[in-house]
N, C-alpha and C positions, 0 to 999 in steps of 0.2 A: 652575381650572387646577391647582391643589394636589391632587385627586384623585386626576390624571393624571397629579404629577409621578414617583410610583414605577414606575408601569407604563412610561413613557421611559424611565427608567432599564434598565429590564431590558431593555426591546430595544435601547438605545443599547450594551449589555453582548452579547446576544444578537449582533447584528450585527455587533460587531468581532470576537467570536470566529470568528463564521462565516465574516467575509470573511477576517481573519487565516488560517483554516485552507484557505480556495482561494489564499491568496496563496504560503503555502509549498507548496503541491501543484503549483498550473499555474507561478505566475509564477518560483517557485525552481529548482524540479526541471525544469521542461519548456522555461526560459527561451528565448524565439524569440531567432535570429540578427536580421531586421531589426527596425528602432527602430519601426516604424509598429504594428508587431504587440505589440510590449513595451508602447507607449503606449495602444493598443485594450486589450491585459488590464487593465490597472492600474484604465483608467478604467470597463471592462465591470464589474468586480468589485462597486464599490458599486452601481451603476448598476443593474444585474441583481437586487439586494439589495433595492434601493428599488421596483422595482416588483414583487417578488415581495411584499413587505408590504403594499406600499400597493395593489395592484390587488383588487378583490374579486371571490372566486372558491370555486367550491364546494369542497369537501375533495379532491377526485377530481380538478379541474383544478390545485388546488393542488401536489399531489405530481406531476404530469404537468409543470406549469410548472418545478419544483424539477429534474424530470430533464433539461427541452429546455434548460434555464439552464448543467446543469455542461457536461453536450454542446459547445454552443456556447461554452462555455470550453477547452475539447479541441480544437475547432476553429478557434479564433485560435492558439493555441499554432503549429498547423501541423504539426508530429508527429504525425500520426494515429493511428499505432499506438500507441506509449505514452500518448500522452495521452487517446485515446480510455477504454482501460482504466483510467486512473488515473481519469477521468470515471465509469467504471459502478462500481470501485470506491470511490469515495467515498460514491456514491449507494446503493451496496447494503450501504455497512458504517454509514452514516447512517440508512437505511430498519431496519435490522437491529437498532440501539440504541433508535433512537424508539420500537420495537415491545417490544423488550425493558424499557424504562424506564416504558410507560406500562404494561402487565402486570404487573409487580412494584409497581407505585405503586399500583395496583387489587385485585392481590394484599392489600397491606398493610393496604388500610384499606377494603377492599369496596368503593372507588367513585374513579371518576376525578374528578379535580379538577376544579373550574368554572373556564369559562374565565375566563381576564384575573383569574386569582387570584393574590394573591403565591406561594404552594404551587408552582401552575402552572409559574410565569416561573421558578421558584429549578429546578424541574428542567429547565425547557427549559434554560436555563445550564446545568446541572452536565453534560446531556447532550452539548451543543455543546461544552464543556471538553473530555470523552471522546472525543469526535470529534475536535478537535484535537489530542490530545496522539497519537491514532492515525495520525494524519496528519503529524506530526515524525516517527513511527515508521515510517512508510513512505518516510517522503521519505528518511531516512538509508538506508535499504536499497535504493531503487531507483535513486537518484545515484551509487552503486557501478557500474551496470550498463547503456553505452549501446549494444549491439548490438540489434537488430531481429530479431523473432522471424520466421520464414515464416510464414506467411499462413494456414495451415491451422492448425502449431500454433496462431494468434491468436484463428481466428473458433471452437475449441475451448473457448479460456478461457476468450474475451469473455462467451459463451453463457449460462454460468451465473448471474453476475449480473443480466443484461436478467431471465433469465424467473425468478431469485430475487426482482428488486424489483416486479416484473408481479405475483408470489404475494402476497406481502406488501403491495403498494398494497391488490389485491380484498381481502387478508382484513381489513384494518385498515379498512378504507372502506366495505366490502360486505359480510361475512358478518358482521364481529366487531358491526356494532347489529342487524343480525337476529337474532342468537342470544343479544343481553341483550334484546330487545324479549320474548322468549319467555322469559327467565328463567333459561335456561342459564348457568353461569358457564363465562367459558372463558378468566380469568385466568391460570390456574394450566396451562394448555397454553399458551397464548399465552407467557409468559415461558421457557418449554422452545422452542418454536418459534422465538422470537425470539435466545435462544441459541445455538441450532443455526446460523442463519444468519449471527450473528456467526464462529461457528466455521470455519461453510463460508469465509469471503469470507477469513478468514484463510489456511484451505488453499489456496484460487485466488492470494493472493498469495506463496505460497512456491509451488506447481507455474510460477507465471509467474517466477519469479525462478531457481529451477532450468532451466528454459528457457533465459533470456537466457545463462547459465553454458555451458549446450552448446553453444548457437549459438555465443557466443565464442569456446569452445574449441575446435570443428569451423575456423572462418577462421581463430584461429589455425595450426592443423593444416596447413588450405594453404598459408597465407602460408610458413607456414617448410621444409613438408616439401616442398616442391619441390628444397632442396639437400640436407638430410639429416632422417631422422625426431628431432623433439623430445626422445625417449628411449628408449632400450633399454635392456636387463638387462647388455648387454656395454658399451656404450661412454658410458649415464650421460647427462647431460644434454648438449644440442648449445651448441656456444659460442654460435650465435645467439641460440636463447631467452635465456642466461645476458648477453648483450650488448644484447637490450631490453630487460632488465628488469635491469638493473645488481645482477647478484646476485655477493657476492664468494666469494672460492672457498671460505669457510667455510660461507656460504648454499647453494652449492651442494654441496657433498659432505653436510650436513645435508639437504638435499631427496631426491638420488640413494638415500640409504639407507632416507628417510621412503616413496619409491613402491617399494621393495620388501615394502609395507605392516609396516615395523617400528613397534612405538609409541615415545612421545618416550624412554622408560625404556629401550630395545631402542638407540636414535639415540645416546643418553649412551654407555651401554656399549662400543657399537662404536665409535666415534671419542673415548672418554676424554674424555668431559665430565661437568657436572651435568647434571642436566634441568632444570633455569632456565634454564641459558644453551643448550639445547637450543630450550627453549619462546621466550627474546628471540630469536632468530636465526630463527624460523619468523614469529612477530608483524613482525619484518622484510619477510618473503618477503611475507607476506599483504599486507603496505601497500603495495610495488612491483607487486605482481602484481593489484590491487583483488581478491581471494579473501579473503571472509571468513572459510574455514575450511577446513579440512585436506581435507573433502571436495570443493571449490569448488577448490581447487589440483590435486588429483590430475585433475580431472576435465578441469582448465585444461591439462593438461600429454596427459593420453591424448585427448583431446581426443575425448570420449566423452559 
């Protein structure tokens, strides 16, 4: 039993990180309205965990199990749209590290580590770490944003992920021991490659997040421009906007000047301020208006 007790350790580590990191993904960010569904994730989580471990499975069904598992975590949520995405990207920015961390580890030392080695389990950790602290990092930027994308923009985003982690499963599974079977090393690509699609999955989540931005901006557009347009060059911000978003009349004559595209330096001058208190009366507006940055505002207001 004392052989064994380090190697529990590491998956007893391994597995709270991982479920920790679906539990602020699906159960924080996507939290379902009825209780039956809140109580299905909570308990799918481990449950899902435990027999992705414990069932044995080739390498190939492995990572197949690992994708149908976050899916069906997407699918209790019940928000299909964002959760589905938040499913491919987890799986494609998880697929994207593992590939990246074992190429650089083979990189290092000319040879992958054997399995159920301490070596091993210490990067599976440190990788799962990377993985979760990615996943705080998304969770803070998409619980900013609950509008719903159209459906074309979605199956555009979606797309890239499925057939990035499709790429990445065959190469890791399928080509990457044919080509050390011959003696090729393909370390040293393989850690470019696997870079790359950490990169890509990062760009898929800012084109999805500038997304959600227009879409919101667009309903807001109608919701309000049916009694007067949001802004003009002549008459400045409409009371309305300025009355669901409790902005006070310092916030707004700071905004009126800022979509004339002046900078906060340009915003000080014309209205006799500093630019600190230029810049606290914008960090204002951003926190009322969930816009996390001056372009995300402008965009909220032309609705463009």
């Amino acid at each position: 039993m004392n052989e064994y007790q380090p190697q529990i350790l590491w998956e007893i580590t391994r597995a709270s990180v991982c479920i920790a990191a679906w539990w602020v993904l699906f159960y924080r960010l996507h939290r379902p309205i009825a209780i039956w569904r809140r109580i299905t994730l909570l308990v799918a989580m481990p449950a899902a965990y435990i027999f992705w471990i414990l069932m044995p499975m080739s390498i190939v069904a492995n990572a197949v199990s690992w994708a149908i598992i976050t899916v069906v975590l997407a699918f209790i949520c019940g928000d299909l749209r964002r959760s589905l995405f938040t499913a491919f990207f987890y799986i494609g920015m998880e697929s994207s590290i593992d590939t990246t961390r074992s190429a650089l580890i083979a990189l290092l030392f000319n040879r992958f580590f054997t399995s159920h080695s301490p070596s091993q389990y210490l990067q599976y950790n440190l990788q799962y770490l990377v993985v979760f602290g990615l996943c705080c990092c998304y969770y803070i930027i998409m619980r900013r944003y609950s509008g719903k994308l159209p459906l074309n923009s979605w199956i555009i985003i979606i797309i890239p992920p499925i057939i990035l982690w499709a790429v990445l499963t065959y190469y890791t599974h399928v080509a990457d021991p044919l080509l050390i079977e011959q003696g090729i090393n393909i370390y040293g690509p393989g850690f470019c490659f696997g870079l790359f699609c950490i990169l890509l999955n990062i760009g898929i989540l800012y084109l999805y997040t500038r997304q959600l931005v227009i879409t919101d901006a667009q309903r807001l557009t109608i919701a309000i421009s049916e009694v007067e347009p949001i802004w003009t060059l002549e008459n400045g911000l409409s009371d309305n906007f300025c009355k669901r978003y409790q902005l006070t009349d310092r916030e707004k004559d700071i905004v009126e000047v800022m979509m004339k595209g002046k900078s906060n330096k340009e915003i000080a001058d014309t209205l006799c301020i500093s630019i600190r208190t230029v810049g606290a009366y914008l960090q204002n507006v951003y926190k009322k208006t969930d816009a996390p940055n001056r372009f995300a505002l402008y965009s909220l207001i032309k609705g463009e």
